[in-house]
N, C-alpha and C positions, 0 to 999 in steps of 0.2 A: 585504539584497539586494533590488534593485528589478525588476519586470519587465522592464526594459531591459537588466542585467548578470546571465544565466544563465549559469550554471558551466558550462561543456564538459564533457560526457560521455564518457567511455573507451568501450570495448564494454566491459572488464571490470566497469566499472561502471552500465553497461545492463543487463548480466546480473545484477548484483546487485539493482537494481532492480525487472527483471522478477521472479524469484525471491522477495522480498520479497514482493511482491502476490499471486504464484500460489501461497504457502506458506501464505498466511494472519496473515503476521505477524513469522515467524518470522526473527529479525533475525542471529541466528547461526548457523542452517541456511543463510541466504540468503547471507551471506557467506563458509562454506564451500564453497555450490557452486558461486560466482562464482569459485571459486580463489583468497583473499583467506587471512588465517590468522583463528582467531577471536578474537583478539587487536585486530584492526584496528573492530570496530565500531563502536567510541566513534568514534574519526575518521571514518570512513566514512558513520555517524548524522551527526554535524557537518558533514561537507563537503558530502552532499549533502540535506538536511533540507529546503532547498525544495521538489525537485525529487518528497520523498517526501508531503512535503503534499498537492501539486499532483495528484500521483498520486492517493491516499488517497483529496481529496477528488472526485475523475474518477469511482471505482470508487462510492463512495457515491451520487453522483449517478445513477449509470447502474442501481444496484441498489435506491436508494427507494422509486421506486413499486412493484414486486413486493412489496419486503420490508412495505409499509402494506398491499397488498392480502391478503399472509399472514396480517399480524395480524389485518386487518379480518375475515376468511374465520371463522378460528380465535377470536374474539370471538362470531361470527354460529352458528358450527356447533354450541355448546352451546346453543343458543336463549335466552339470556341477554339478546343483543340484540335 
């Protein structure tokens, strides 16, 4: 799929989405409480797989530099460095 042809999103499937990212992962919680059965994941993983990359990689971006300056911190705070 190219950036050009983006899958249409349901709300059901926006909810699953969201869910996904604010669960931390959790791929058959998130489509349980999108209302989906937990049977449908595998489809649901396939059909929208772009869309959770894209996602994925949003959240990491947005959460790198705290998460370096953690480590940095916690590298520094044993005076090791």
């Amino acid at each position: 799929m190219t950036a050009l042809t983006k899958v249409k999103i349901n709300e059901k499937q926006e909810k699953f989405l969201d869910n996904l990212i604010s669960n931390g992962g959790n791929i058959t919680k998130a489509c349980v409480d999108a209302g989906y059965s937990p049977n449908t994941t595998n489809w649901l993983m396939r059909k929208l797989k772009d869309e959770i990359i894209e996602r994925a990689e949003s959240v990491l971006a947005a959460h790198s530099p705290q998460a370096a300056l953690g480590i940095s911190r916690a590298l520094t705070d044993d005076g090791s460095i």
